[in-house]
C-alpha positions in Angstrom: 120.1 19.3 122.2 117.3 21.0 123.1 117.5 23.5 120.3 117.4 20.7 117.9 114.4 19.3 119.4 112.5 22.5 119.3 113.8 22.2 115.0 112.5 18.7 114.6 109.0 19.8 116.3 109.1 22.5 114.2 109.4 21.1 110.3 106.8 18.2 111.8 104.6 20.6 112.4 105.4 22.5 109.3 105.2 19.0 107.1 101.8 18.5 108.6 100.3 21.7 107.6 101.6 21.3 103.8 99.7 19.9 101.3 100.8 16.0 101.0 101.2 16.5 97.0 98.9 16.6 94.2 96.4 13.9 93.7 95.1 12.6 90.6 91.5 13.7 91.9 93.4 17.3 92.4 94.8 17.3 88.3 91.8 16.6 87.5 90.4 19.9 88.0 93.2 21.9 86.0 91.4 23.6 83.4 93.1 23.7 79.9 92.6 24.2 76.1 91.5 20.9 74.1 93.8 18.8 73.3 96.0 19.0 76.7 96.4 17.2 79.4 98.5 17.5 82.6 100.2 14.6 84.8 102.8 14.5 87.8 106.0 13.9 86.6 108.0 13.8 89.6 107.5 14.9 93.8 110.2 17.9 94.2 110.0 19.3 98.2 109.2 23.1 97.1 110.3 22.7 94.0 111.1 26.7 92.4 113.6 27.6 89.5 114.0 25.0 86.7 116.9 24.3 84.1 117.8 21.5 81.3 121.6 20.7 80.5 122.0 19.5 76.7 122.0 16.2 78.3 118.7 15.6 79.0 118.7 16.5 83.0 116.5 18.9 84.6 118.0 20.7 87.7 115.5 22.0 90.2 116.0 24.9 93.0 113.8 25.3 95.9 113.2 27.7 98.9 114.0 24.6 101.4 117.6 25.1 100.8 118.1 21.9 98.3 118.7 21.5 94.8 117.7 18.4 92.7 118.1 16.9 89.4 116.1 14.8 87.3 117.4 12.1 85.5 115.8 9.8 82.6 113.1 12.3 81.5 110.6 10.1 79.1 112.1 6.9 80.1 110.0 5.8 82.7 109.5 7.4 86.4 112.3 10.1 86.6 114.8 9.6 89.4 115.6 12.0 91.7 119.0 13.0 93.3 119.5 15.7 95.5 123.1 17.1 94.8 122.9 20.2 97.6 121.2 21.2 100.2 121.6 23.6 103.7 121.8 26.7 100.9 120.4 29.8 101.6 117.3 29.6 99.4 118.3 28.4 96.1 115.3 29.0 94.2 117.7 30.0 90.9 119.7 27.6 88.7 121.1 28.0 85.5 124.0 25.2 83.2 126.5 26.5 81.7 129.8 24.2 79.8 128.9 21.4 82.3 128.8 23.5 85.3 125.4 24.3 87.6 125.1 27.9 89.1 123.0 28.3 91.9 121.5 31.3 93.2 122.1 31.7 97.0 120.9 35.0 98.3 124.1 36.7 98.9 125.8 34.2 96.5 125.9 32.8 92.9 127.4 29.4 93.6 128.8 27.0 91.3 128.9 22.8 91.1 131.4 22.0 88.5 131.2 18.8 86.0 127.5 18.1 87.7 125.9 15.6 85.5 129.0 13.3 85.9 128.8 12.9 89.5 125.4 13.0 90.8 126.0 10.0 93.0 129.4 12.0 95.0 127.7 15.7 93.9 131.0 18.3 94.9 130.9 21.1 97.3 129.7 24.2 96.1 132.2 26.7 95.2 131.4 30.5 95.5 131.6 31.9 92.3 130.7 35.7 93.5 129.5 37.0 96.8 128.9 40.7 95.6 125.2 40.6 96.0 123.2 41.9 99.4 122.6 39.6 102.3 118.7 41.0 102.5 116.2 37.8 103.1 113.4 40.0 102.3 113.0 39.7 98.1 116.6 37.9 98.3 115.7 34.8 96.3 116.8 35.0 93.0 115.8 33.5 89.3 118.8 33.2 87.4 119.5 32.3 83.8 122.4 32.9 80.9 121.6 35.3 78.4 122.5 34.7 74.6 125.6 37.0 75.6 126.7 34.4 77.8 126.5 36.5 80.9 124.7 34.8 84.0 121.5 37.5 84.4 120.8 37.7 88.6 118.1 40.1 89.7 118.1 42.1 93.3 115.0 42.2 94.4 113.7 45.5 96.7 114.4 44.7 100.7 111.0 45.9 101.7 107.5 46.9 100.4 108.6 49.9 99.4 111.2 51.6 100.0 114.0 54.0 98.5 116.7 51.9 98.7 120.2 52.1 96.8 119.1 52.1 93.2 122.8 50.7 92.2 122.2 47.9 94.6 118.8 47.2 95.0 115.7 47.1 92.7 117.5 46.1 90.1 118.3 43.1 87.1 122.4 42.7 86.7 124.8 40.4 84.7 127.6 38.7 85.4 130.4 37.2 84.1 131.4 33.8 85.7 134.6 33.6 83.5 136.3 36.5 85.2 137.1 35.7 89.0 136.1 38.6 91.0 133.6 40.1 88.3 131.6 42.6 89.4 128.1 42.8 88.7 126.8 44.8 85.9 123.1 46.8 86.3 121.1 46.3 82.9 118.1 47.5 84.3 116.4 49.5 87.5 113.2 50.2 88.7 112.2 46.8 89.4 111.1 45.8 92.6 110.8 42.0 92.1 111.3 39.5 89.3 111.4 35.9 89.8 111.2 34.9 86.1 112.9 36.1 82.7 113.6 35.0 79.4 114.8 36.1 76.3 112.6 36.3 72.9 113.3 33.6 70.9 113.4 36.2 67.6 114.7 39.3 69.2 116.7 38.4 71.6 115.6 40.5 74.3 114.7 40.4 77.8 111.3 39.9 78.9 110.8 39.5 82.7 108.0 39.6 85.4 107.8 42.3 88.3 105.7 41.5 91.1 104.0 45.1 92.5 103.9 46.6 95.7 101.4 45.7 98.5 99.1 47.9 100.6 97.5 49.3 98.0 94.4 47.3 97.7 92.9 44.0 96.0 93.4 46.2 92.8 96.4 48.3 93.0 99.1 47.9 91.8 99.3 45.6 88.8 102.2 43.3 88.5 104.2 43.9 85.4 105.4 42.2 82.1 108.0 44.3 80.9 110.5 44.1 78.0 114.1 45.7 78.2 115.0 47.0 74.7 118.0 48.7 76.1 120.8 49.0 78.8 119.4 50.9 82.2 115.9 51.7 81.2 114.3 52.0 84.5 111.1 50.6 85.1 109.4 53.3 88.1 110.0 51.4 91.2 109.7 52.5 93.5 107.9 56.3 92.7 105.7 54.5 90.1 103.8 51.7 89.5 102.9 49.8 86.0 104.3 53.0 84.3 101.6 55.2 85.2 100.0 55.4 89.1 102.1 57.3 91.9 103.3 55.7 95.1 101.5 57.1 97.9 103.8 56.9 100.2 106.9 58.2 98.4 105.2 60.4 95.2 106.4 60.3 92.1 109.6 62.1 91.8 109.6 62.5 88.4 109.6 58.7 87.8 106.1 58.2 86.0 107.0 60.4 83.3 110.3 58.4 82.1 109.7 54.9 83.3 109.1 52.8 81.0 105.4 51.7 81.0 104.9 47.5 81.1 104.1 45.3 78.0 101.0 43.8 79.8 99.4 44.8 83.5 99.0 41.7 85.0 96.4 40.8 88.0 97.5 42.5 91.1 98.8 40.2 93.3 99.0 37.3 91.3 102.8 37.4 92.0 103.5 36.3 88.1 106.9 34.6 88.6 108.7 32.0 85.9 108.3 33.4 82.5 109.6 31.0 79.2 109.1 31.6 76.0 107.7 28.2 74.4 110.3 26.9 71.6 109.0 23.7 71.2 107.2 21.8 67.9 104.8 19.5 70.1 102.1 21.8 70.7 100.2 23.5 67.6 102.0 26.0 66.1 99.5 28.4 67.3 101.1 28.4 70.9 104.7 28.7 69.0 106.4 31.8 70.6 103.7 32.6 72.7 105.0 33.5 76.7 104.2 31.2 79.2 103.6 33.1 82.8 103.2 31.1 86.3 101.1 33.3 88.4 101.9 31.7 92.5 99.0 33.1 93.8 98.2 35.9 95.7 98.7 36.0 99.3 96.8 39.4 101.1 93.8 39.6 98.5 90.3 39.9 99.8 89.7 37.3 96.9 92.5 35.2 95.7 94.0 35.9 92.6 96.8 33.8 90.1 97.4 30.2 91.1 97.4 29.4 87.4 99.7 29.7 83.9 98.9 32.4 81.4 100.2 32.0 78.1 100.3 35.9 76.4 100.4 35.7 72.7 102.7 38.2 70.8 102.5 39.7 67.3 105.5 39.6 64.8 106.8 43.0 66.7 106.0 42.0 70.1 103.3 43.9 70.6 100.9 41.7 73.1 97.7 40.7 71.2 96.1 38.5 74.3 96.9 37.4 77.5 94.5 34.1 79.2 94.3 31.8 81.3 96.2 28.4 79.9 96.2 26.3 83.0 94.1 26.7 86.0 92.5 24.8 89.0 94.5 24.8 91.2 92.6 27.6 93.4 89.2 26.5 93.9 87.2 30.0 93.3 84.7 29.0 95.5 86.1 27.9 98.8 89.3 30.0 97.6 91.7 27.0 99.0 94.2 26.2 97.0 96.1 23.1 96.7 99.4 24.3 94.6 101.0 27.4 93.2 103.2 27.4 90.0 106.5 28.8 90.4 107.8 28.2 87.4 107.5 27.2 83.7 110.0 25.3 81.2 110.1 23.9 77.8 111.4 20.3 77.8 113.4 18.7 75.3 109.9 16.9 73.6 108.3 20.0 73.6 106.0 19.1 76.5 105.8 22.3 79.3 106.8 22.1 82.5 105.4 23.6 85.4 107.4 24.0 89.2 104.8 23.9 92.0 106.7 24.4 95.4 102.9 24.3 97.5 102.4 20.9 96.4 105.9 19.9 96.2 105.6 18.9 92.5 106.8 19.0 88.9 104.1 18.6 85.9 103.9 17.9 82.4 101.3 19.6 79.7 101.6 17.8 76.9 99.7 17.9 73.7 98.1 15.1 71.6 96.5 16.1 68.2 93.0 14.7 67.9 92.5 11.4 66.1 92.1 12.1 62.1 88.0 10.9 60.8 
């Protein structure tokens, strides 16, 4: 009893101290290109990983140990159902023939024939438990590839640290269809991605890397890399953004084969949900370009991220800029901030999502042409 006092106390104390949700005088200062405009869509409690079935519902993980789905997008005032929750930090979701996988540490966890009973939601099912047990990096973005494989990264359990490089620091695949499938390492080197995707054109994987810390304000960048083949390794943990030697560890070698990053991002920024935007709503400028949501930084003397990026890409996906598409929610001056994108999504009008788990929040960036003279 007393233990479950000392709980209650706790997440009271733990509500208090967390922002109570973003304000219309808050969205007012996101910054974005003419044309835009951002509203609240719906309150998610630390609201991470996002994923539409073909039916029109958005599932949402979380670090808080629930996962929710969103029902009646652009009808109205979504509703809300919360179909799990006492999971083991299920930021990751991904939909697949009806079925919602959930990342859970340790686990990739299934909830069969979910959008048909979201009032009685049914127990998760364990669909692999061949993944490390580590807290430390041990939240996962999932997604299916176009092979149809369910794509889990393994984050690093430390800083830095050379741990198991067939276990740790490392993106796999995984075939739900085949009870008892192991995972499969398709690439190494990476300490810590919370967001991929795969080019709409090429069909490759692009994903995030958050860097090390200890190095600085400056040092080291996090990455956007690009896997163009099977077990390229990407440095961790010798080197860092393909070219500057871990001081703690050297380099082993590692700098001069690890394959360099597309695009140095700020360090510390802590770039996490990465989509590629597929939509027709917005100009056809944006088409194809990569959206990034940077969280925010976290040990910076100044704060850095706390914003989306949108990186635009020539017809060979060669990076041709990289700025700032939303921001506001750090106020550079006081550096407070009242919300920190987790994650990014293209919805079914074309509109882009945005996953703030701060402010406990989904948006919407949508895009209205200007009014012809």
């Amino acid at each position: 009893m007393h233990l479950r006092n000392c709980r209650a106390t706790l997440l009271l104390i733990v509500m208090f101290l967390m922002p109570a949700g973003a304000t219309a005088t808050d969205l007012a200062s996101i910054r974005l290109p003419p044309g835009f405009r951002i509203e609240r869509l719906a309150s998610v409690p630390s609201a991470r990983g996002m994923v539409w079935s073909p039916g029109g519902t958005l599932f949402v993980g979380s670090r808080d140990g629930a996962v929710h789905a969103l029902t009646g997008y652009g009808r109205g005032t979504p509703r809300l159902h919360r179909i799990a929750e006492g999971l083991a930090q299920p930021v990751g979701v991904a939909f697949r023939d009806g079925d919602l996988y959930v990342s859970a540490v340790s686990r990739i966890l299934r909830l069969r024939d979910i959008e048909r009973r979201l009032a009685a939601p049914p127990a998760p099912e364990v669909v692999s438990s061949a993944y490390p047990a580590d807290r430390a990096h041990g939240w996962k973005f999932i997604a299916f590839g176009p092979d149809g494989l369910l794509y889990v990264p393994v984050g690093a359990p430390c800083n830095v640290c050379a741990a198991d490089p067939e276990r740790y620091a490392v993106i796999t695949r995984l075939d739900v269809r085949r009870p008892g499938a192991s995972p499969e390492v398709v690439a190494r080197g990476v300490r810590n991605t919370v967001g991929f995707d795969w080019h709409p054109v090429t069909r490759e994987l692009w994903f995030t890397d958050n860097g090390r810390d200890r190095m600085g304000d400056d040092l080291p960048p996090d990455e956007l890399n690009r896997l163009r083949r099977k077990g390229q390794h990407f440095g961790f943990p010798f080197c860092h953004g393909g070219s500057i030697v871990d001081p703690e560890l050297g380099d082993r070698g590692r700098c001069s084969d690890a394959e360099p990053p597309v695009l140095a991002l700020d360090a510390h920024g802590a770039a996490l949900g990465l989509r590629f935007y597929t939509g027709t709503q917005f100009p056809a400028a944006w088409r194809g370009q990569a959206f990034i949501a940077q969280h925010g930084s976290w040990n910076r003397s100044r704060k850095s991220g706390y914003r989306v990026l949108a990186v635009r890409l020539d017809a060979n996906g060669k990076v041709v800029e990289a700025k700032p598409f939303a921001s506001g929610w750090l106020d550079e001056k006081t550096q407070e901030a009242w919300g920190r994108p987790a994650d990014v999504s293209v919805a079914p009008d074309g509109a882009l999502l945005v996953s703030d788990d701060y402010a406990g929040a989904i948006y919407r960036i949508s895009y209205t042409p200007p009014a012809p003279r």
